[in-house]
C-alpha positions in Angstrom: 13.4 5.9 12.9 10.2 4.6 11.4 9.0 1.1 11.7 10.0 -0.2 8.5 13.3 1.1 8.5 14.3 -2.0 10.0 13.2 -4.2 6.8 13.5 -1.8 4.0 15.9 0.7 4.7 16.7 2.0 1.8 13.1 2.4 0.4 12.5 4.1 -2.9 9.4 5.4 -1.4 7.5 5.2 1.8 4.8 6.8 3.5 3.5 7.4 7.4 0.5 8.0 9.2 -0.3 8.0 12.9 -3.0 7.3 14.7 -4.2 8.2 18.9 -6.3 5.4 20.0 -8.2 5.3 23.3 -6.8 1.6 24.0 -3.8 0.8 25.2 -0.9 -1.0 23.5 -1.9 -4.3 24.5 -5.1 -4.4 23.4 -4.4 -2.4 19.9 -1.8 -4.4 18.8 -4.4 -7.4 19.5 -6.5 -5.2 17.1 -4.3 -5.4 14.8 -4.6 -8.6 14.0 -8.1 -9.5 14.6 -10.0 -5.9 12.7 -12.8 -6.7 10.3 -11.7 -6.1 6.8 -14.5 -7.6 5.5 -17.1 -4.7 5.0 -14.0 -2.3 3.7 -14.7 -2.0 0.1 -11.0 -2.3 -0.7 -9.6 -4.2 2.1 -12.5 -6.5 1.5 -12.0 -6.9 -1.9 -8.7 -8.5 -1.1 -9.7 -10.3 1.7 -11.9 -12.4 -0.6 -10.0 -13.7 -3.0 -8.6 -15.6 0.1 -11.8 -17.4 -0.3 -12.1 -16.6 -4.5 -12.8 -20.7 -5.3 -15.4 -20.8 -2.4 -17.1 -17.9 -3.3 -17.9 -19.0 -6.9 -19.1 -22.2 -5.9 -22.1 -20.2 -4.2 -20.6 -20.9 -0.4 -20.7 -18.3 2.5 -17.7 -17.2 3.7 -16.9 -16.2 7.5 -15.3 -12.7 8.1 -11.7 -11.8 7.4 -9.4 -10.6 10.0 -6.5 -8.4 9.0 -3.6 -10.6 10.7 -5.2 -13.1 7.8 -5.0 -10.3 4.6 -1.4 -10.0 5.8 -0.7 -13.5 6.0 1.0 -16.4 3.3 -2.3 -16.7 1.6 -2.0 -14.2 0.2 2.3 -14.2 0.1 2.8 -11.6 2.9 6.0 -12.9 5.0 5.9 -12.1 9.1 8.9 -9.8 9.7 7.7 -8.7 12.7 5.5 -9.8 15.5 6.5 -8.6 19.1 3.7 -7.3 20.8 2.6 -4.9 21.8 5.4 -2.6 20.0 5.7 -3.9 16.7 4.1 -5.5 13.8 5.8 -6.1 10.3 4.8 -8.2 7.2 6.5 -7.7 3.5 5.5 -8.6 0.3 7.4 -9.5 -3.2 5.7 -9.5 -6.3 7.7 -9.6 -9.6 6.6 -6.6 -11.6 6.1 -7.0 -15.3 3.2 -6.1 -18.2 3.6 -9.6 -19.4 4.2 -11.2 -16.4 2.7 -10.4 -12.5 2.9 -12.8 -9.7 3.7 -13.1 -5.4 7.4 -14.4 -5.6 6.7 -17.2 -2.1 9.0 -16.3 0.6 10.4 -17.5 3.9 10.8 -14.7 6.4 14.4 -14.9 6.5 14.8 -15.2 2.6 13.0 -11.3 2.7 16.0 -8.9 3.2 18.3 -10.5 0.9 16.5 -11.0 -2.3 17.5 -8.9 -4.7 15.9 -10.9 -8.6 15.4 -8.1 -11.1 12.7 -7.1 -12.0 10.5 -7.2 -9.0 9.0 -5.1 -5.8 9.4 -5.8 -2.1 7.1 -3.7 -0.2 6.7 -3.5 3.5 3.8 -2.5 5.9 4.7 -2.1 9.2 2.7 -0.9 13.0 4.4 0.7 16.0 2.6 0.9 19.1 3.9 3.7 22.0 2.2 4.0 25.2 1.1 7.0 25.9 -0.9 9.0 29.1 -4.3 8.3 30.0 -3.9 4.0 29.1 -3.8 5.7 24.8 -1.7 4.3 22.0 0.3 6.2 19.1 0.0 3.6 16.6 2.0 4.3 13.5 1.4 2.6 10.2 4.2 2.7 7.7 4.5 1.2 4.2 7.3 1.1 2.1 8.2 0.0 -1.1 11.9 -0.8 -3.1 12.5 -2.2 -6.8 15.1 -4.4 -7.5 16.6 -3.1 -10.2 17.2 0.3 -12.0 14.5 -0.4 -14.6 11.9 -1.4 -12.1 12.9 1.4 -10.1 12.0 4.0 -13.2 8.6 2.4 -13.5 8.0 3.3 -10.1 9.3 7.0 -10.1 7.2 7.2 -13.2 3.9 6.2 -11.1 4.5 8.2 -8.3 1.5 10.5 -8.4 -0.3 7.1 -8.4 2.1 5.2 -5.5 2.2 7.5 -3.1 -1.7 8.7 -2.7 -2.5 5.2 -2.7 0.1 4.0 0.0 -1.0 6.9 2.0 -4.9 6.0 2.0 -4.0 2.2 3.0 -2.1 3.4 5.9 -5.2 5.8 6.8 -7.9 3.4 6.3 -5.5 0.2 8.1 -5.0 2.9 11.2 -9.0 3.5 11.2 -9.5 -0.4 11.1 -7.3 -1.0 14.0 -8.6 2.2 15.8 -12.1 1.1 15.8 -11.4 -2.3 16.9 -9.3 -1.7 19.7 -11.8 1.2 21.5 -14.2 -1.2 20.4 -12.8 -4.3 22.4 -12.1 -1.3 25.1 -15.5 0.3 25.5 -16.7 -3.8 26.2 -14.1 -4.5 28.6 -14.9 -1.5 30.4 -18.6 -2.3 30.3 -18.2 -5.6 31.5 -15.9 -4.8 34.2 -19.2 -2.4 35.1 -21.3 -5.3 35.2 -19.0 -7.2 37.2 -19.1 -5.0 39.7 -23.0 -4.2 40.2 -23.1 -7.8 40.6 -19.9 -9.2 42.2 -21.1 -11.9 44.5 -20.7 -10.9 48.6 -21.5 -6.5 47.8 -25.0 -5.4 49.5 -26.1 -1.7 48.4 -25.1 0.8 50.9 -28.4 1.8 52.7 
Protein backbone atom coordinates (compact mmCIF):
# COMPACT_ATOMS: atom_id res chain seq x y z
CA UNK A 1 0.00 0.00 0.00
CA UNK A 2 1.55 3.43 -0.73
CA UNK A 3 2.04 6.03 1.82
CA UNK A 4 -0.83 8.13 1.17
CA UNK A 5 -3.19 5.54 0.94
CA UNK A 6 -3.76 6.04 4.45
CA UNK A 7 -5.08 9.87 3.99
CA UNK A 8 -6.43 9.80 0.58
CA UNK A 9 -7.52 6.57 -0.36
CA UNK A 10 -9.56 6.97 -2.81
CA UNK A 11 -7.37 9.48 -4.88
CA UNK A 12 -8.48 10.61 -8.29
CA UNK A 13 -4.86 10.56 -9.18
CA UNK A 14 -1.66 9.92 -7.61
CA UNK A 15 1.82 9.39 -8.46
CA UNK A 16 5.13 7.51 -6.91
CA UNK A 17 8.69 7.70 -6.98
CA UNK A 18 11.40 6.02 -5.09
CA UNK A 19 14.53 6.94 -4.13
CA UNK A 20 18.02 4.59 -2.55
CA UNK A 21 19.79 6.81 -0.34
CA UNK A 22 23.19 5.97 1.23
CA UNK A 23 21.81 7.19 4.87
CA UNK A 24 19.95 5.36 6.95
CA UNK A 25 16.29 5.86 7.98
CA UNK A 26 17.08 7.94 10.87
CA UNK A 27 19.07 10.29 9.51
CA UNK A 28 16.82 10.66 6.03
CA UNK A 29 13.71 11.21 7.59
CA UNK A 30 15.69 14.03 9.65
CA UNK A 31 16.46 15.12 6.03
CA UNK A 32 13.39 15.43 5.31
CA UNK A 33 12.58 18.05 7.21
CA UNK A 34 15.57 20.09 7.42
CA UNK A 35 16.69 20.00 3.09
CA UNK A 36 17.40 23.35 1.58
CA UNK A 37 14.65 24.37 -0.79
CA UNK A 38 15.93 27.61 -1.10
CA UNK A 39 18.26 27.46 -4.20
CA UNK A 40 15.43 25.06 -6.10
CA UNK A 41 14.04 27.29 -8.60
CA UNK A 42 10.59 25.93 -7.96
CA UNK A 43 10.61 24.81 -4.45
CA UNK A 44 12.27 28.11 -3.75
CA UNK A 45 9.84 29.99 -5.34
CA UNK A 46 7.36 28.74 -2.88
CA UNK A 47 9.44 28.84 -0.05
CA UNK A 48 9.57 32.62 -0.38
CA UNK A 49 6.45 33.81 -0.30
CA UNK A 50 6.67 32.48 3.28
CA UNK A 51 8.73 35.54 3.64
CA UNK A 52 6.80 37.59 0.48
CA UNK A 53 6.18 40.95 2.90
CA UNK A 54 9.81 40.78 4.08
CA UNK A 55 11.25 40.38 0.94
CA UNK A 56 9.61 43.60 -0.57
CA UNK A 57 10.64 45.58 2.16
CA UNK A 58 14.34 45.03 0.92
CA UNK A 59 15.11 42.47 4.04
CA UNK A 60 17.31 39.28 3.80
CA UNK A 61 15.77 36.25 4.36
CA UNK A 62 17.41 33.06 6.11
CA UNK A 63 17.15 29.66 4.21
CA UNK A 64 13.99 27.55 3.95
CA UNK A 65 13.83 24.11 5.21
CA UNK A 66 11.35 21.81 3.66
CA UNK A 67 9.61 20.61 7.04
CA UNK A 68 8.76 24.65 6.84
CA UNK A 69 7.30 24.64 2.82
CA UNK A 70 5.08 21.88 4.23
CA UNK A 71 4.04 23.49 7.19
CA UNK A 72 0.63 25.91 8.19
CA UNK A 73 2.34 28.91 6.64
CA UNK A 74 1.72 28.00 3.88
CA UNK A 75 -1.86 25.71 4.91
CA UNK A 76 -0.19 22.25 4.74
CA UNK A 77 -1.76 20.13 7.80
CA UNK A 78 0.75 17.35 9.62
CA UNK A 79 -0.97 13.97 8.91
CA UNK A 80 1.91 12.23 9.61
CA UNK A 81 5.06 12.46 11.60
CA UNK A 82 6.53 9.13 13.07
CA UNK A 83 9.98 8.87 12.29
CA UNK A 84 11.84 7.42 10.82
CA UNK A 85 8.97 5.53 8.73
CA UNK A 86 6.69 8.06 7.85
CA UNK A 87 6.01 11.52 6.88
CA UNK A 88 2.56 13.01 5.71
CA UNK A 89 1.22 16.57 5.17
CA UNK A 90 -2.15 17.50 3.05
CA UNK A 91 -3.32 20.40 1.65
CA UNK A 92 -6.94 21.91 0.64
CA UNK A 93 -7.36 24.63 -1.56
CA UNK A 94 -10.81 25.56 -3.03
CA UNK A 95 -10.59 25.36 -6.82
CA UNK A 96 -12.32 28.05 -8.79
CA UNK A 97 -11.42 30.63 -11.92
CA UNK A 98 -13.08 33.31 -9.91
CA UNK A 99 -12.16 32.31 -6.70
CA UNK A 100 -8.58 30.30 -5.39
CA UNK A 101 -7.65 30.16 -1.80
CA UNK A 102 -5.91 27.41 1.12
CA UNK A 103 -9.20 26.33 2.99
CA UNK A 104 -7.14 26.48 7.06
CA UNK A 105 -7.37 23.14 8.47
CA UNK A 106 -6.82 21.28 11.72
CA UNK A 107 -5.19 17.90 11.20
CA UNK A 108 -8.14 15.98 12.24
CA UNK A 109 -10.65 18.25 10.29
CA UNK A 110 -8.41 16.71 6.97
CA UNK A 111 -10.19 13.36 6.13
CA UNK A 112 -13.64 14.42 6.58
CA UNK A 113 -14.07 17.46 4.66
CA UNK A 114 -15.79 17.01 1.81
CA UNK A 115 -17.11 21.29 0.64
CA UNK A 116 -17.67 21.26 -3.18
CA UNK A 117 -15.79 22.68 -5.15
CA UNK A 118 -12.30 22.13 -3.81
CA UNK A 119 -8.97 19.84 -3.82
CA UNK A 120 -7.27 17.94 -1.00
CA UNK A 121 -3.97 16.82 -2.13
CA UNK A 122 -1.55 14.74 -0.10
CA UNK A 123 2.27 14.34 -0.20
CA UNK A 124 3.54 11.70 1.74
CA UNK A 125 7.45 9.89 2.59
CA UNK A 126 8.13 6.32 3.58
CA UNK A 127 11.37 5.31 4.80
CA UNK A 128 12.42 1.27 4.66
CA UNK A 129 15.67 0.22 5.95
CA UNK A 130 17.49 -1.50 3.82
CA UNK A 131 21.24 -3.52 3.64
CA UNK A 132 24.36 -1.81 3.95
CA UNK A 133 22.76 1.20 6.73
CA UNK A 134 20.60 2.55 2.98
CA UNK A 135 17.04 3.89 2.81
CA UNK A 136 14.11 3.29 0.16
CA UNK A 137 12.52 6.46 0.59
CA UNK A 138 9.26 6.75 -1.34
CA UNK A 139 7.61 10.03 -2.07
CA UNK A 140 3.93 9.87 -3.03
CA UNK A 141 1.49 12.64 -3.88
CA UNK A 142 -1.98 12.41 -4.37
CA UNK A 143 -4.78 14.45 -5.16
CA UNK A 144 -9.03 14.06 -4.83
CA UNK A 145 -11.77 16.74 -5.84
CA UNK A 146 -14.68 17.06 -3.89
CA UNK A 147 -17.16 17.07 -6.15
CA UNK A 148 -18.07 15.59 -9.66
CA UNK A 149 -17.50 19.00 -11.35
CA UNK A 150 -14.13 19.57 -9.75
CA UNK A 151 -13.39 16.17 -10.46
CA UNK A 152 -13.95 16.81 -14.44
CA UNK A 153 -11.64 19.80 -14.31
CA UNK A 154 -9.09 17.69 -13.09
CA UNK A 155 -9.43 14.64 -15.57
CA UNK A 156 -9.41 17.39 -18.12
CA UNK A 157 -5.78 18.61 -16.90
CA UNK A 158 -4.41 15.45 -16.60
CA UNK A 159 -1.63 15.66 -19.22
CA UNK A 160 -0.73 18.82 -17.06
CA UNK A 161 -1.37 17.04 -13.24
CA UNK A 162 0.29 14.17 -13.58
CA UNK A 163 3.88 15.26 -15.16
CA UNK A 164 3.93 17.91 -12.71
CA UNK A 165 3.15 15.65 -9.61
CA UNK A 166 5.67 13.37 -10.89
CA UNK A 167 8.61 15.96 -11.11
CA UNK A 168 7.77 17.30 -7.41
CA UNK A 169 8.13 13.85 -6.13
CA UNK A 170 11.56 13.56 -8.25
CA UNK A 171 13.05 16.79 -7.36
CA UNK A 172 11.58 16.41 -3.25
CA UNK A 173 13.36 12.74 -3.32
CA UNK A 174 16.65 14.49 -4.80
CA UNK A 175 16.32 17.22 -1.96
CA UNK A 176 16.14 14.79 0.76
CA UNK A 177 18.70 12.43 -0.91
CA UNK A 178 21.36 15.01 -0.97
CA UNK A 179 20.77 16.14 2.45
CA UNK A 180 20.80 12.98 4.23
CA UNK A 181 24.35 11.57 2.44
CA UNK A 182 25.20 14.92 2.97
CA UNK A 183 24.70 14.95 6.86
CA UNK A 184 26.17 11.15 6.43
CA UNK A 185 29.48 11.81 4.58
CA UNK A 186 30.03 14.56 7.83
CA UNK A 187 29.21 12.26 10.40
CA UNK A 188 31.40 9.81 9.00
CA UNK A 189 34.13 12.31 8.61
CA UNK A 190 34.00 13.45 11.94
CA UNK A 191 33.81 10.20 13.55
CA UNK A 192 37.38 9.95 11.41
CA UNK A 193 38.61 12.86 13.19
CA UNK A 194 37.54 11.65 16.45
CA UNK A 195 39.44 8.88 16.15
CA UNK A 196 43.02 10.24 14.90
CA UNK A 197 42.62 12.28 17.86
CA UNK A 198 40.77 10.51 20.71
CA UNK A 199 42.52 11.48 23.82
CA UNK A 200 44.68 8.36 25.54
CA UNK A 201 45.67 6.46 21.57
CA UNK A 202 49.66 6.75 20.88
CA UNK A 203 50.53 5.66 17.11
CA UNK A 204 51.65 2.13 16.94
CA UNK A 205 55.46 2.29 16.41
Amino acid sequence: MAAGDRFLSDADRAVTELALVDADPTRTYAAILDADVSGDRLLGAAGGLLDLERRLGGDKVRPRKLGELLGPELGFVRLADEPPTLFAAGIVGRYSPFDRAVVRLEAEAFATFDVPGHLKAVIAFSLRAQDAGQTLLTCDARVRATDDDTRSTVTTMSFLVLPAARRLCRRLLELVKQQAESGAQHAEDGDGDRDQHEPGRLPAG
